[in-house]
RONULUM-866743 format. One record per atom (N, C-alpha, C): residue number from 1; x negated, y, z negated. Coordinates in Angstrom, 2 decimals, padded with zeros to 5 digits, always signed. Layout:
N
TORSE  num       xx       yy       zz
TORSE  NUM        X        Y        Z
...
This chain:
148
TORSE  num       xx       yy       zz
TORSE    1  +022.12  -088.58  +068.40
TORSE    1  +022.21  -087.40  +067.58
TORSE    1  +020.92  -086.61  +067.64
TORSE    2  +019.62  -087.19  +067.58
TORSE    2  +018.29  -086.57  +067.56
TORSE    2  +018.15  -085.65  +068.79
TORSE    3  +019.13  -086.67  +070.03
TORSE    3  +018.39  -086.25  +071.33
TORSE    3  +019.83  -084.77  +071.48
TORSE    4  +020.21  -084.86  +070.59
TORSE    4  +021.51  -083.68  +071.01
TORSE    4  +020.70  -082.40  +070.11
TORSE    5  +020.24  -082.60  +069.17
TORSE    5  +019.34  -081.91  +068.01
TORSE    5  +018.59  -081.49  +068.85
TORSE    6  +017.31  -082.13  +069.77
TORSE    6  +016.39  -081.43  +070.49
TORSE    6  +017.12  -080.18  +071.62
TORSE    7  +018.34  -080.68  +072.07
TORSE    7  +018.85  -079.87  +073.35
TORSE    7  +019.10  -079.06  +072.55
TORSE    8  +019.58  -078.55  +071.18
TORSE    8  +020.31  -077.31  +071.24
TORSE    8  +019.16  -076.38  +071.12
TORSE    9  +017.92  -076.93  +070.10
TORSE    9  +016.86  -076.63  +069.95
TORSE    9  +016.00  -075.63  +070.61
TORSE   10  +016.27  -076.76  +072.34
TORSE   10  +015.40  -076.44  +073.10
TORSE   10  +016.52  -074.86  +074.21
TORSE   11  +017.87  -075.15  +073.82
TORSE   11  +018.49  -074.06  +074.44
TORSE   11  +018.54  -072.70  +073.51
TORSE   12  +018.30  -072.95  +072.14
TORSE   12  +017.94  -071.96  +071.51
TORSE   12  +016.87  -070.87  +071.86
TORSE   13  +015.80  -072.09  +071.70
TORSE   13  +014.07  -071.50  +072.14
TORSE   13  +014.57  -070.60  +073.40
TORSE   14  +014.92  -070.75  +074.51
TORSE   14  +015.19  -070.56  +075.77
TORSE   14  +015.81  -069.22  +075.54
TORSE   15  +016.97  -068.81  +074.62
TORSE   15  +018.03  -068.26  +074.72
TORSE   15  +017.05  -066.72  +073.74
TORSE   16  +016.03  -067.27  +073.33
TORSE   16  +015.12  -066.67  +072.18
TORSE   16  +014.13  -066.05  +073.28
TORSE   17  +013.73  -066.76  +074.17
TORSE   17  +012.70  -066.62  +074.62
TORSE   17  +013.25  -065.67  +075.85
TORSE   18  +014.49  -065.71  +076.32
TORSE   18  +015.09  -064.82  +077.19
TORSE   18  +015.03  -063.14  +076.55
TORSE   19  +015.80  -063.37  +075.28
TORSE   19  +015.74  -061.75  +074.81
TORSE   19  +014.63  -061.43  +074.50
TORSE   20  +013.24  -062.11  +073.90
TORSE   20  +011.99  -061.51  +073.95
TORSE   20  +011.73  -060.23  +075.03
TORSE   21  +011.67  -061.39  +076.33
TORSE   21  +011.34  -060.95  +077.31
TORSE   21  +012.06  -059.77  +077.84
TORSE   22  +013.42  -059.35  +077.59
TORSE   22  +013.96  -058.85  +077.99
TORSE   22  +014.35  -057.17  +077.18
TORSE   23  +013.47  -057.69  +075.77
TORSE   23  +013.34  -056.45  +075.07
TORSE   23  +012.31  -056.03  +076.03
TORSE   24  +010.96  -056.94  +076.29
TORSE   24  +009.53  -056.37  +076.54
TORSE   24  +010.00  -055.58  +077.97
TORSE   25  +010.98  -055.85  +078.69
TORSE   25  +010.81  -054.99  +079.88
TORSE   25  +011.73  -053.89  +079.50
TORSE   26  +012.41  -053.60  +078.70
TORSE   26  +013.70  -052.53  +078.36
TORSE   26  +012.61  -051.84  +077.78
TORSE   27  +011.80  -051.71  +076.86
TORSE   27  +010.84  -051.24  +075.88
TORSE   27  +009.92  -050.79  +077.13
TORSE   28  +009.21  -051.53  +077.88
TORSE   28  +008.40  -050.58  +079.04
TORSE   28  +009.23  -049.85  +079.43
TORSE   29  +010.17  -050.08  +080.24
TORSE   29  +011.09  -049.06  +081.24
TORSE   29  +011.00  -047.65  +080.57
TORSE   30  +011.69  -047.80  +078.99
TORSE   30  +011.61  -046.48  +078.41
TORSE   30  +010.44  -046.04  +078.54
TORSE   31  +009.16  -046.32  +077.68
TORSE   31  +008.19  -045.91  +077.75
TORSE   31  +007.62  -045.70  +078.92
TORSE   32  +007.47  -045.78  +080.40
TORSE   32  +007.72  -044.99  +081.28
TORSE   32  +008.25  -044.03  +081.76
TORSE   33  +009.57  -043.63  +081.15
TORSE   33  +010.87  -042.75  +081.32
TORSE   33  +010.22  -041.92  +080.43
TORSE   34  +009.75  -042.05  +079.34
TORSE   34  +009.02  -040.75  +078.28
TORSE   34  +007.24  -040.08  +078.98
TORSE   35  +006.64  -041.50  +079.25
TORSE   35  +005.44  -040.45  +079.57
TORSE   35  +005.72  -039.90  +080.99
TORSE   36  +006.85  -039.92  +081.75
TORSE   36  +006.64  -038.87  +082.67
TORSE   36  +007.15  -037.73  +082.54
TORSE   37  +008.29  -037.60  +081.65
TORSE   37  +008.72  -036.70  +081.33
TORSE   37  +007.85  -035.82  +080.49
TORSE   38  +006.91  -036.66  +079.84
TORSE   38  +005.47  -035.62  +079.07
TORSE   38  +004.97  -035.26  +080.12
TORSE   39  +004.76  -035.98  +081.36
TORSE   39  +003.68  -035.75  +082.39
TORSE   39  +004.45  -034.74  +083.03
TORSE   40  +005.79  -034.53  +083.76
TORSE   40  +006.34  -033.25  +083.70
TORSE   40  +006.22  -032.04  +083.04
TORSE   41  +006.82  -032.25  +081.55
TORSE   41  +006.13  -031.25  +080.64
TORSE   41  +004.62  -030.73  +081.08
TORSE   42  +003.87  -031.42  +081.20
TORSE   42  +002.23  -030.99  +080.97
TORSE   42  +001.84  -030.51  +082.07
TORSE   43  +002.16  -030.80  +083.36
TORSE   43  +002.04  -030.20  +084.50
TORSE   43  +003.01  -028.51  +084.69
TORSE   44  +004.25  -028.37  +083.91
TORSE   44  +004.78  -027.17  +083.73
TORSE   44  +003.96  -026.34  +083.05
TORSE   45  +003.80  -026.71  +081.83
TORSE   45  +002.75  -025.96  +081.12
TORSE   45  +001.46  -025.12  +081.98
TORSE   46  +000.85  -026.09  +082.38
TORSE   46  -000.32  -025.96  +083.48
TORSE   46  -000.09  -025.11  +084.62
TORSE   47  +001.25  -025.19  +084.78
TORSE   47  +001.39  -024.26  +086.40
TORSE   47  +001.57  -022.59  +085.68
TORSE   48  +002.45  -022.63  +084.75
TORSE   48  +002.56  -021.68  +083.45
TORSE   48  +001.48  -020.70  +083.26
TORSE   49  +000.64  -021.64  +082.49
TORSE   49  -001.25  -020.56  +082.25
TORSE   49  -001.30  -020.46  +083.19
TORSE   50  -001.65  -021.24  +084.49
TORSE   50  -002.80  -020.99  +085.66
TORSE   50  -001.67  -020.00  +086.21
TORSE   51  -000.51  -019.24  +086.49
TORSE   51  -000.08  -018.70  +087.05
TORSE   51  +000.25  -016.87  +085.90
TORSE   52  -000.74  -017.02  +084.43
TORSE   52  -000.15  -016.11  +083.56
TORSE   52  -000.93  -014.63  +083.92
TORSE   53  -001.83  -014.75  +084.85
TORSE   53  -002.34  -013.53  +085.16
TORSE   53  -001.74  -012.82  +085.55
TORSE   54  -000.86  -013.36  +086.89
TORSE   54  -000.06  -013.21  +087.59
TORSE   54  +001.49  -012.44  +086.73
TORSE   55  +002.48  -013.54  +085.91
TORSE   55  +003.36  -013.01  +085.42
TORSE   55  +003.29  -012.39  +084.34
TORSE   56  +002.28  -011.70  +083.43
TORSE   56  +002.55  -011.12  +082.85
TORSE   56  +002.78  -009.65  +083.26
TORSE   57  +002.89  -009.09  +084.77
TORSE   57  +003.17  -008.05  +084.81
TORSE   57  +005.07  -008.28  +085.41
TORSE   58  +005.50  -009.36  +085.33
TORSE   58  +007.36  -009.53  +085.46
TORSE   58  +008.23  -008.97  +084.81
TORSE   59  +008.30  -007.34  +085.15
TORSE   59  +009.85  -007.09  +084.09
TORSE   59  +008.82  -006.00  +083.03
TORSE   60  +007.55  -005.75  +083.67
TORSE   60  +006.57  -005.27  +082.71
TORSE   60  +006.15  -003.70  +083.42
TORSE   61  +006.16  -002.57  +082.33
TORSE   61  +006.03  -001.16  +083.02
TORSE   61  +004.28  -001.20  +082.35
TORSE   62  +003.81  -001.30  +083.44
TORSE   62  +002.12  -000.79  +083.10
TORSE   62  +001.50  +000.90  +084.02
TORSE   63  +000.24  +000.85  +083.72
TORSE   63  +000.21  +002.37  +084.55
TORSE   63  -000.70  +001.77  +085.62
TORSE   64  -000.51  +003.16  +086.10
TORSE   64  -000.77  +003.00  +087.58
TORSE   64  -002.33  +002.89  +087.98
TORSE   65  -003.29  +002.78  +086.57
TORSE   65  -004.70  +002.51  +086.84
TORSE   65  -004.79  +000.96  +086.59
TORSE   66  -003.89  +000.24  +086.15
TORSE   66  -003.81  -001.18  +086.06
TORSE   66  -003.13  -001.90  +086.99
TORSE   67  -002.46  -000.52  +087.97
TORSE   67  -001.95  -001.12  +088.89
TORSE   67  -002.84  -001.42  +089.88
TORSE   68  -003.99  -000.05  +089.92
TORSE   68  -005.28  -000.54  +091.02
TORSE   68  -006.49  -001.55  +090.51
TORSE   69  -006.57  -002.38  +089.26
TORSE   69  -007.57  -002.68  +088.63
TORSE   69  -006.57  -004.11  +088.86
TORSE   70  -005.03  -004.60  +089.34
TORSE   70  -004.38  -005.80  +089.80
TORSE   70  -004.73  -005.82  +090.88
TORSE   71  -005.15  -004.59  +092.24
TORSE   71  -005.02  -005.20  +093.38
TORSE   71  -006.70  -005.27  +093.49
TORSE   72  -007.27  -004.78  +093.13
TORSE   72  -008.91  -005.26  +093.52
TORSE   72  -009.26  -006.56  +092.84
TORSE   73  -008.39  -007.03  +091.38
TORSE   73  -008.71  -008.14  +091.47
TORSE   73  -008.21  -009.03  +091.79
TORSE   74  -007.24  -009.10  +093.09
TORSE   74  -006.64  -009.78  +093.18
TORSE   74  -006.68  -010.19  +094.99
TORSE   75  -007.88  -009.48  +095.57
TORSE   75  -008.32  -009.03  +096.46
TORSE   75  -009.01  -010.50  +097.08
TORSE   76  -009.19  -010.98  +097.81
TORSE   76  -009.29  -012.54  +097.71
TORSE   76  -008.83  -013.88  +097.69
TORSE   77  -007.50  -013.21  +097.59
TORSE   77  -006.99  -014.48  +097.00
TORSE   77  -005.41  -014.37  +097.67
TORSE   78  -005.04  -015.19  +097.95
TORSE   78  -003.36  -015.54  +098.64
TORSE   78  -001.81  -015.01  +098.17
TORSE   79  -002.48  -013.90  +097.28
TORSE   79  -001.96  -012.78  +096.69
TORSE   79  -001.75  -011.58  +097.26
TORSE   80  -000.40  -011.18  +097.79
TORSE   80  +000.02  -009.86  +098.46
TORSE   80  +000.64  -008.52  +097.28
TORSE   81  -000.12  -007.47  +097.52
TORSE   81  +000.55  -006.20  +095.92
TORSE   81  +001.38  -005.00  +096.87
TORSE   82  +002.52  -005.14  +096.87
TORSE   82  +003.54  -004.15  +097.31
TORSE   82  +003.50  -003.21  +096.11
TORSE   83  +003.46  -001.63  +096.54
TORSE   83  +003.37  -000.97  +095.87
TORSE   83  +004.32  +000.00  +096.26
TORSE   84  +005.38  +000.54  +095.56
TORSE   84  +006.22  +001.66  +095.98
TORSE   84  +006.14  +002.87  +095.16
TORSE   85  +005.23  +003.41  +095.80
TORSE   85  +004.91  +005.37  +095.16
TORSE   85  +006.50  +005.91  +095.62
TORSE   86  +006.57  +007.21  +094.77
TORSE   86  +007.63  +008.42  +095.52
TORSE   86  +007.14  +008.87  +096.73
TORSE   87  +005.95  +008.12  +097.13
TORSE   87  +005.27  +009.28  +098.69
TORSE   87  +005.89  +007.75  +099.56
TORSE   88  +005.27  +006.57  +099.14
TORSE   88  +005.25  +005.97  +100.48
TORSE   88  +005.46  +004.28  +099.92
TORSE   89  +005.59  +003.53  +101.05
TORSE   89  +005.37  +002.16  +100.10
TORSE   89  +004.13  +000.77  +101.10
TORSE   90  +003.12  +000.89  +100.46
TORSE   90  +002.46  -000.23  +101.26
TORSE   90  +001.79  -001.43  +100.30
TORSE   91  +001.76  -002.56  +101.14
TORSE   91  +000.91  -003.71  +100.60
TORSE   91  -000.20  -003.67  +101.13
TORSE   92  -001.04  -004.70  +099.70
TORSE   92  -002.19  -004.77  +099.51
TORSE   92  -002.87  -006.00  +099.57
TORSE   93  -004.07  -006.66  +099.98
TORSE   93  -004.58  -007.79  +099.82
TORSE   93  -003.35  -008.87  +101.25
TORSE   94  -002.82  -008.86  +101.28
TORSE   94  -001.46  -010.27  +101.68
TORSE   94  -000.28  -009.05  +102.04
TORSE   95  +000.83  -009.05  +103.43
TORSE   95  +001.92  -008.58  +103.57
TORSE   95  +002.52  -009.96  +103.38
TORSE   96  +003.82  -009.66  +102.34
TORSE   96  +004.73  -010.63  +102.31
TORSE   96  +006.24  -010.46  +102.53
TORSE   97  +006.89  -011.40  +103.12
TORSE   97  +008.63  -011.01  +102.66
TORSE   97  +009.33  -011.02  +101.50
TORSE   98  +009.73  -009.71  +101.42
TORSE   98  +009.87  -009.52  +099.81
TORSE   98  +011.23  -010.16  +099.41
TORSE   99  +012.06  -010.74  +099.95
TORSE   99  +013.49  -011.34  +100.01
TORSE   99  +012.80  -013.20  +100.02
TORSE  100  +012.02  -013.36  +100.89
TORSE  100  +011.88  -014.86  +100.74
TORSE  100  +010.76  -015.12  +100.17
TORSE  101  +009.55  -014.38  +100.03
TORSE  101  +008.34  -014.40  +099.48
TORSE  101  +007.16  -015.42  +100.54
TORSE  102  +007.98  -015.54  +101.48
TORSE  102  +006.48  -015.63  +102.61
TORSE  102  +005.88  -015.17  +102.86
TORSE  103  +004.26  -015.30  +102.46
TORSE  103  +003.11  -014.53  +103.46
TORSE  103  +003.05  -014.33  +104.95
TORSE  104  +002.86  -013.19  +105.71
TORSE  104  +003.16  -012.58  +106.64
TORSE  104  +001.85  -012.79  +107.17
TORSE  105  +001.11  -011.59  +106.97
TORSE  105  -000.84  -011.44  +107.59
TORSE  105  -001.04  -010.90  +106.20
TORSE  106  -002.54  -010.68  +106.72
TORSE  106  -003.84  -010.12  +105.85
TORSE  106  -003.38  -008.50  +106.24
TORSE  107  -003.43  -007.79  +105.05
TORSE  107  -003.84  -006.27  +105.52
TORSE  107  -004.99  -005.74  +105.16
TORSE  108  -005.33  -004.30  +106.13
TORSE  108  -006.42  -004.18  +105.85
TORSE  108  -006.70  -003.27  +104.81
TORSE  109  -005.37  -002.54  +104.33
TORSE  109  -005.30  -001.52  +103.63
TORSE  109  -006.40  -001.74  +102.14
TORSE  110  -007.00  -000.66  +101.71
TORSE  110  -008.31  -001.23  +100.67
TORSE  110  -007.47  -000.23  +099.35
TORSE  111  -007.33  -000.17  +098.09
TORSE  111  -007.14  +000.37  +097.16
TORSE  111  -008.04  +001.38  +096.64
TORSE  112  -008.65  +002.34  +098.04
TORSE  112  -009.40  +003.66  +097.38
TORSE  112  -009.35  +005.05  +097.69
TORSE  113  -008.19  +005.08  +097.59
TORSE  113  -007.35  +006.56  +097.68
TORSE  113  -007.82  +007.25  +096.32
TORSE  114  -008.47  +008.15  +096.28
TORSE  114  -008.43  +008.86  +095.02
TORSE  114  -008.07  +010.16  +095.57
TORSE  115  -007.74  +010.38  +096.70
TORSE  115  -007.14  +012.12  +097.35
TORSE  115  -005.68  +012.03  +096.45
TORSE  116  -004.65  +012.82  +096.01
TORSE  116  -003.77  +012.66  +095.19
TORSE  116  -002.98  +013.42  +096.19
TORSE  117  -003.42  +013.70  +097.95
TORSE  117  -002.70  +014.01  +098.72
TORSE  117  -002.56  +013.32  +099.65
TORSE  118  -003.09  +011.96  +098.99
TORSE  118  -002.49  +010.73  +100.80
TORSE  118  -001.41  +010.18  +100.09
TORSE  119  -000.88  +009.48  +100.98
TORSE  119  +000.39  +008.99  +101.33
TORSE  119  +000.52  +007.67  +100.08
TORSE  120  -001.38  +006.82  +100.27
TORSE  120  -001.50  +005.91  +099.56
TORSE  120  -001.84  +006.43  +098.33
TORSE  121  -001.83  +007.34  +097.51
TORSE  121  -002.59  +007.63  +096.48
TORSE  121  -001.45  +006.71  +095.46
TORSE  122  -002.22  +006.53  +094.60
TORSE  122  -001.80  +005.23  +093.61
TORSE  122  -001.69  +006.80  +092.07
TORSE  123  -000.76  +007.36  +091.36
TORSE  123  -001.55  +007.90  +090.45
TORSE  123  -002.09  +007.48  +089.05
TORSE  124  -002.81  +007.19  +088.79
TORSE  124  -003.67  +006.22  +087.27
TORSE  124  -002.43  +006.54  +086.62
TORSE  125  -001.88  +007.62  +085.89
TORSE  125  -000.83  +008.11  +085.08
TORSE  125  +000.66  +007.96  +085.04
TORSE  126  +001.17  +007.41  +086.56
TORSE  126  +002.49  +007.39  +086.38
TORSE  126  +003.00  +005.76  +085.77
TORSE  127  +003.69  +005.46  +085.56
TORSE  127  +004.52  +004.26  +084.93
TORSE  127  +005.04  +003.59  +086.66
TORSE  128  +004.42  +001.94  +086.69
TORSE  128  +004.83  +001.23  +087.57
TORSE  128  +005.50  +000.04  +086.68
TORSE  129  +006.89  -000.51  +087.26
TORSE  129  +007.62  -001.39  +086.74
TORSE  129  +007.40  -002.79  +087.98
TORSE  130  +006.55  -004.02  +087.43
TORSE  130  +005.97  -004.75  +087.86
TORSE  130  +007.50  -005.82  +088.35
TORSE  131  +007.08  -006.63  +089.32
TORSE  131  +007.72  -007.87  +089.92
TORSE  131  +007.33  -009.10  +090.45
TORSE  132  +007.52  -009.98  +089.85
TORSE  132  +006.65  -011.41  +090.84
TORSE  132  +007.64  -011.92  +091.79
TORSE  133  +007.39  -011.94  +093.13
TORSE  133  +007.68  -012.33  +093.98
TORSE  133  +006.84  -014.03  +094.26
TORSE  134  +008.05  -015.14  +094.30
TORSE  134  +007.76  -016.58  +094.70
TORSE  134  +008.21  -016.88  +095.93
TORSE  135  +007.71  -018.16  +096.74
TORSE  135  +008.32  -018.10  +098.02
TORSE  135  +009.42  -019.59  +097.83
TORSE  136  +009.58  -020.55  +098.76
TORSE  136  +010.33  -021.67  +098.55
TORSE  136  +009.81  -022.61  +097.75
TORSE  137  +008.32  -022.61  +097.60
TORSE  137  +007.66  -023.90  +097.13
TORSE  137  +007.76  -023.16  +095.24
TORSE  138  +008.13  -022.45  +095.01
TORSE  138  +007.96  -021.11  +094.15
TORSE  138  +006.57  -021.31  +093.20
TORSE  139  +005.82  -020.73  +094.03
TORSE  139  +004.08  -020.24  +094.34
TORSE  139  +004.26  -018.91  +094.66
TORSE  140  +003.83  -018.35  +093.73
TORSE  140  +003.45  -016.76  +093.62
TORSE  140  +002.58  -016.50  +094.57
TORSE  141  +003.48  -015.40  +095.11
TORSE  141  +002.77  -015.14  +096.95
TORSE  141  +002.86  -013.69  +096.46
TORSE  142  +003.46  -012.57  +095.62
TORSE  142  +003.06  -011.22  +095.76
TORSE  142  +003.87  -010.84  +094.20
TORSE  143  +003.34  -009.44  +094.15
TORSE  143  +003.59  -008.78  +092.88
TORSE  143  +004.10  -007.38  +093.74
TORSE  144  +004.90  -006.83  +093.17
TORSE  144  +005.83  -006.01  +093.76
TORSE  144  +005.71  -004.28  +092.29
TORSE  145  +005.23  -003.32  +092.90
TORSE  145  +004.72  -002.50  +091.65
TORSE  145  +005.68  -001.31  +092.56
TORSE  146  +006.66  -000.93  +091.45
TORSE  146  +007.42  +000.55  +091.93
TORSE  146  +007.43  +001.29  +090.64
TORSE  147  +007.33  +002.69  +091.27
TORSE  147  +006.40  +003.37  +090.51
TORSE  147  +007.95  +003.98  +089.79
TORSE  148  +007.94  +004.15  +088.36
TORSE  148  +009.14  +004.82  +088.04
TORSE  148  +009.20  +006.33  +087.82
């Protein structure tokens, strides 16, 4: 009888000691499943700001002296500024494809037209309705400014 007492005992312990263990790995698993999904979150966030210079001109009518004060500062950097006046339409800094958003070449075109009779003249005063252009990796490759 004692030695039947120890077996159930000892299949208890066992049967105890199984679901311990088996919470402790169900309980990690989740808690893996949550901090990456924070770590997702936090990396969205991050791409978010570091990219807000950029989109806050999306869907946005600014003038056309903020349109030249985007491409000089933006002059440097892996950033292409399509600009469509009523005279003409050229990019600035980066040519990109405006359908897939691949960078093309470097142009050489510079943002200092102040003749209000070239082709490029930008005018400080008229209303440009802004666009962010992404490519496949969707990495902001150009800003797209038509003048309304």
């Amino acid at each position: 009888m004692e030695n039947s007492l120890k077996g159930l005992i000892l299949a208890a312990g066992t049967i105890i000691t199984c679901v311990v263990i088996s919470l402790g790995f169900y309980i990690s698993r989740e808690a893996k499943n949550t901090a990456s999904t924070g770590t997702n979150q936090i990396n969205k966030v991050n791409t978010e700001f570091a990219e807000s210079d950029k989109t806050i001109y999306d869907g946005t009518n600014i003038s056309g002296s903020e349109v030249v004060s985007v491409i000089k500062r933006l002059q440097g950097e892996q950033t292409g500024v399509y600009v469509k006046t009523t005279e003409s339409n050229t990019f600035y800094g980066y040519e990109f494809d405006i359908e897939s958003g691949e960078l093309i070449q470097m142009t050489l075109n510079k943002c200092t037209s102040t003749d209000a009779s070239s082709k490029q003249y930008i005018n400080p005063y008229a209303t440009y309705l802004g666009e962010v252009v992404r490519n496949s990796n969707n990495a902001i490759t150009g800003l797209i400014f038509t003048q309304n």
